[in-house]
ZAPAKOL-168036 format. One record per atom (N, C-alpha, C): residue in three letters; y, z, x. Coordinates in pm, 1 decimal. Atoms other than C-alpha are relative to their C-alpha. Layout:
BEGIN
NODE residu       py       pz       px
NODE    ALA        Y        Z        X
...
This chain:
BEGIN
NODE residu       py       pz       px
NODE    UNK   -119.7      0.0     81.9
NODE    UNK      0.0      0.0      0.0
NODE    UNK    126.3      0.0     86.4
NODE    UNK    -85.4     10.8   -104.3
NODE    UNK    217.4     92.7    262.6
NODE    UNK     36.0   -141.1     78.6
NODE    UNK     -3.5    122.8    -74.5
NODE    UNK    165.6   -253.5    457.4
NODE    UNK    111.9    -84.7   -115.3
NODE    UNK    -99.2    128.8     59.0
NODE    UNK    290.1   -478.4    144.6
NODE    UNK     99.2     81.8    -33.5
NODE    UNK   -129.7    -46.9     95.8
NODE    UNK    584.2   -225.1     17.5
NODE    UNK     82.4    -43.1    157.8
NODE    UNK   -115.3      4.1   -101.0
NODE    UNK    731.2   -250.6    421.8
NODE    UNK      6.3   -197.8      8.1
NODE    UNK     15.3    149.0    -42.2
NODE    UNK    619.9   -638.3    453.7
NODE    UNK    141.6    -68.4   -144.2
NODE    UNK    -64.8     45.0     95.9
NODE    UNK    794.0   -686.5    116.8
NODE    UNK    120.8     36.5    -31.2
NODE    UNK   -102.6   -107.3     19.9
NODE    UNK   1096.9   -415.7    181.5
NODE    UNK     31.7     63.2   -127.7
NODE    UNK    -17.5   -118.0    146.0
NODE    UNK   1015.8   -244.8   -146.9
NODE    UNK    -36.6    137.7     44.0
NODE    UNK     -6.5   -152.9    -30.5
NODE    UNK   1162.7     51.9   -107.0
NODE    UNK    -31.2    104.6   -108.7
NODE    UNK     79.6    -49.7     70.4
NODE    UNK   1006.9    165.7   -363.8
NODE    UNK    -96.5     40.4      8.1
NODE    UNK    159.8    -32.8    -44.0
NODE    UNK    702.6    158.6   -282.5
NODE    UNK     19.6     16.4    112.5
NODE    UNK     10.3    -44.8   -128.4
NODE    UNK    798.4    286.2     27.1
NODE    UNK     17.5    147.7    -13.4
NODE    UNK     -5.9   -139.9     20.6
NODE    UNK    931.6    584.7    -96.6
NODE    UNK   -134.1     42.3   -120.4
NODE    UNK    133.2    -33.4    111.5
NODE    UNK    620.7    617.9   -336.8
NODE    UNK    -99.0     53.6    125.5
NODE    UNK     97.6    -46.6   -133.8
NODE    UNK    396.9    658.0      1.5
NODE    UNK     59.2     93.9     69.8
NODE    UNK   -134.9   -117.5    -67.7
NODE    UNK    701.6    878.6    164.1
NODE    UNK    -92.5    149.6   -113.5
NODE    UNK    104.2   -143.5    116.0
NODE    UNK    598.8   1133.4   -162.7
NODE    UNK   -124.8     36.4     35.6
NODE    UNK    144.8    -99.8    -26.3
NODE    UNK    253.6   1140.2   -118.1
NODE    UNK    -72.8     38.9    112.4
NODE    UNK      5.7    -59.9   -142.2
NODE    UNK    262.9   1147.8    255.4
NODE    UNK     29.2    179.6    -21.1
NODE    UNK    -39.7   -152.3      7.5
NODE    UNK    448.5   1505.4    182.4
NODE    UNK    -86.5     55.3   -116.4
NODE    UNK     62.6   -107.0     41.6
NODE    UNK    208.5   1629.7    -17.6
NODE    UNK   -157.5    -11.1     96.8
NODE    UNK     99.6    -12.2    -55.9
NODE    UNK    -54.4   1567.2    215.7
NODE    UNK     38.4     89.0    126.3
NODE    UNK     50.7   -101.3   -103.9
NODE    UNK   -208.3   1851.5    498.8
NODE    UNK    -28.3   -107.8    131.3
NODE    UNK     21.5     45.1   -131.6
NODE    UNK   -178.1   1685.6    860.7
NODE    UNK    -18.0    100.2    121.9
NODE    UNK     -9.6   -113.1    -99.7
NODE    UNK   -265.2   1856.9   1153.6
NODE    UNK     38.3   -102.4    182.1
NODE    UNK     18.6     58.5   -156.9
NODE    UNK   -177.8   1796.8   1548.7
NODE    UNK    126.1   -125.4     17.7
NODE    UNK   -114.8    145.2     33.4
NODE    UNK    -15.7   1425.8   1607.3
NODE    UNK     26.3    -61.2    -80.2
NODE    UNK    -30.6     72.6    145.4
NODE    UNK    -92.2   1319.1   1287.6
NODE    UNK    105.1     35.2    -93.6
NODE    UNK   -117.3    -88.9     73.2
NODE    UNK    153.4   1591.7   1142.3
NODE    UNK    135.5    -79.2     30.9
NODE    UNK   -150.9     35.4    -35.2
NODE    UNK    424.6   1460.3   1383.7
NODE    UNK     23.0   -173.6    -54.3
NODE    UNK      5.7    130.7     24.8
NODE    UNK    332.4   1059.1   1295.6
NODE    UNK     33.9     -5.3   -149.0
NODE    UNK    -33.8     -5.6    115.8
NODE    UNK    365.1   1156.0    927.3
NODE    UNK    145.5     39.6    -11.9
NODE    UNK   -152.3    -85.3     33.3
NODE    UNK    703.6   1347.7    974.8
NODE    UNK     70.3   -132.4     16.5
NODE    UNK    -89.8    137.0     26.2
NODE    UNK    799.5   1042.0   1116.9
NODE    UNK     45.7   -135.3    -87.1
NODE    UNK      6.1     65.8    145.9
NODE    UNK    683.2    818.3    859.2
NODE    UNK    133.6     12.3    -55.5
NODE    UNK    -93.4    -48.4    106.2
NODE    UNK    867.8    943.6    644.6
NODE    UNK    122.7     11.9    -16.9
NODE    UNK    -98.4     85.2    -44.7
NODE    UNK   1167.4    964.4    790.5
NODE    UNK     85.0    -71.8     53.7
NODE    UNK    -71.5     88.3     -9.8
NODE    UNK   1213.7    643.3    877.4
NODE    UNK    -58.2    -52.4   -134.0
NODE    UNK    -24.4     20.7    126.8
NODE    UNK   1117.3    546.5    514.7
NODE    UNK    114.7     31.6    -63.5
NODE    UNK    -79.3    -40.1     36.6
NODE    UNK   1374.7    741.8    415.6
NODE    UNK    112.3    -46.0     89.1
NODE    UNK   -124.2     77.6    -66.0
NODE    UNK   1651.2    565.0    648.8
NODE    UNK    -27.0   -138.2      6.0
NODE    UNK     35.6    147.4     33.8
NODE    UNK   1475.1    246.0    560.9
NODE    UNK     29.8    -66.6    117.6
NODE    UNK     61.8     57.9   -163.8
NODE    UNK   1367.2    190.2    931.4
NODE    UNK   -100.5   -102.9     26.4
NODE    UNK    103.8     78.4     10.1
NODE    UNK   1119.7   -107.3    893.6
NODE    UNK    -60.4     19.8    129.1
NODE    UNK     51.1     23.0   -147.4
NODE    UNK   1097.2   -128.2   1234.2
NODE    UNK    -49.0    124.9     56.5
NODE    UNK     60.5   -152.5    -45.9
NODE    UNK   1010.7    221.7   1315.2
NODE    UNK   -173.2      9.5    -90.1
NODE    UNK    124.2     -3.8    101.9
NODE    UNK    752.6    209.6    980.4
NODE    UNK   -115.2    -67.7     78.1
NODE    UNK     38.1     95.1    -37.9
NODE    UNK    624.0    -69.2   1144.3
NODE    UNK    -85.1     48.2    166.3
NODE    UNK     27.3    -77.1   -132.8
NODE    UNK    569.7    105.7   1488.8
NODE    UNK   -104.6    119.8    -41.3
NODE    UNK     75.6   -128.7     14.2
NODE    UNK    428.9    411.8   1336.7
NODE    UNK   -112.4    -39.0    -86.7
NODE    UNK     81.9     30.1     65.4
NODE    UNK    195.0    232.2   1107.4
NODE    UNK    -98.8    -94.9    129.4
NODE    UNK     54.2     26.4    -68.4
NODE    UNK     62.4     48.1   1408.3
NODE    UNK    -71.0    101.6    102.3
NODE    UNK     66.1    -92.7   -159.0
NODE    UNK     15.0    309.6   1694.0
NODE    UNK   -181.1    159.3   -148.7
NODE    UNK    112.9    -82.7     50.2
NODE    UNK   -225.5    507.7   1329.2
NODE    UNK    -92.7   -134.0    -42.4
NODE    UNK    133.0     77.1     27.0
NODE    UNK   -382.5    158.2   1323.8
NODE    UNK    -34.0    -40.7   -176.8
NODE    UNK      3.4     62.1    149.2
NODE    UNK   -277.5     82.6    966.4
NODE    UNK     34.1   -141.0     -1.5
């Protein structure tokens, strides 16, 4: 979901994955890769999304 909302810049559906990122339990680097997520979703960072969705191999 994440892939087509950044490919498509629906920020909608970007912030829809932003939400349920924060309700999810991360631990370790994954915690910090989610914080980031998120926000650069929230500053509508493609290019960061884009970075951080690669280095978890999404």
């Amino acid at each position: 979901m994440i892939n087509e909302a950044v490919d498509n810049l629906d920020m909608d559906g970007m912030q829809q994955v932003a939400d349920e990122l924060k309700s999810c339990i991360f631990t370790g680097a994954e915690s910090e890769k989610a914080k980031k997520l998120i926000d650069a979703i929230e500053e509508m960072d493609v290019d960061i999304c884009l970075e951080i969705m690669d280095s978890w191999g999404v």
